[in-house]
C-alpha positions as CSV (number, residue, x, y, z in Angstrom):
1,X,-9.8,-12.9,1.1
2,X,-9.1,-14.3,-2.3
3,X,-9.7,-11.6,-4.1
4,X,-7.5,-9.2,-1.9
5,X,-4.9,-11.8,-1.8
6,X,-4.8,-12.4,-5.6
7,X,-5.0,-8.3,-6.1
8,X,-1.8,-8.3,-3.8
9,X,0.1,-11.1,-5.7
10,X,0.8,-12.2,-2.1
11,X,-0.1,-16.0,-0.4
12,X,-2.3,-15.8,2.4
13,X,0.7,-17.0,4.6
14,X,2.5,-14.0,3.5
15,X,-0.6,-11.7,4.6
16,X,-0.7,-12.8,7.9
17,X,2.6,-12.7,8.7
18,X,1.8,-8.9,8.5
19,X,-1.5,-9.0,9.9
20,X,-2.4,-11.3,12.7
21,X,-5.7,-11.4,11.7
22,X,-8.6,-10.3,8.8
23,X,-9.7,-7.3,11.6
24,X,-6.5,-6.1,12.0
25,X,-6.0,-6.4,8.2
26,X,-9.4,-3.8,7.9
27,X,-8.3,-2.2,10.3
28,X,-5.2,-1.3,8.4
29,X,-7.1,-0.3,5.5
30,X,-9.2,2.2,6.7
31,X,-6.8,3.9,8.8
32,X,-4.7,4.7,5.4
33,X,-8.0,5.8,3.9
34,X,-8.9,7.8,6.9
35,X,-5.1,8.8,6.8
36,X,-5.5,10.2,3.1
37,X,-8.9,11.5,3.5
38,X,-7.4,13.7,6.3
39,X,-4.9,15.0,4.6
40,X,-5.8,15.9,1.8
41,X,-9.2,17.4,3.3
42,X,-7.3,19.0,6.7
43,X,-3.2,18.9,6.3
44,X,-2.7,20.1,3.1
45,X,-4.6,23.3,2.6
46,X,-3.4,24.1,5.9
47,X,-0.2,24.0,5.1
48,X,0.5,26.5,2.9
49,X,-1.8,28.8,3.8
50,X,-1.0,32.4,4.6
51,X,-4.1,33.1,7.2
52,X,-4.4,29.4,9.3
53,X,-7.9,30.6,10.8
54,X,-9.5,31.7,7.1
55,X,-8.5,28.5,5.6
56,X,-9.9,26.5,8.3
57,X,-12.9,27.9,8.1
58,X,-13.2,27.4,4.7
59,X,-12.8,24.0,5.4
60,X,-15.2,23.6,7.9
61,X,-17.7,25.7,5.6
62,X,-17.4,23.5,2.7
63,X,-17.9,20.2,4.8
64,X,-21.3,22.0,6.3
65,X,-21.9,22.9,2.6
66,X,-21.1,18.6,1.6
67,X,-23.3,17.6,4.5
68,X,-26.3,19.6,3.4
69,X,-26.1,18.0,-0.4
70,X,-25.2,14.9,1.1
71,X,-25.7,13.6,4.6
72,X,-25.0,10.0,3.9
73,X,-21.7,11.0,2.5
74,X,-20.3,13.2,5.6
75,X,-21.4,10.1,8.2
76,X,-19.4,7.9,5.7
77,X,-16.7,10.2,6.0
């Protein structure tokens, strides 16, 4: 917590006002990672796309392709 709370420039009185507690802090913290991750995986080639159902698949293809190379890294995901 020292670390994060130095990183932050923020005292630890300050932290918890946001977060009642170090789980809900982790909790924070992934679900912006997860948040990212699914964007810029999911949202955003979707969203310009001009055939939905090709880019998606594409999509789908190339996390088959990631989880063949690199099992470890799709169950991290």
């Amino acid at each position: 917590m020292d670390i994060i709370l130095a990183s932050a420039g923020v005292t630890k009185g300050a932290l918890y006002y946001q977060f009642d507690n170090k789980e809900a802090l982790g909790y924070a913290v992934l679900d912006e990672i997860v948040a990212s991750l699914t964007r810029e995986k999911w949202v955003r080639p979707l969203q310009n796309a001009k055939n939905s159902i090709d880019t998606l698949i594409r999509i789908v293809a190339a996390h088959i392709s990631d989880a063949r190379r690199s099992p470890a890294r799709l169950s991290a995901e």
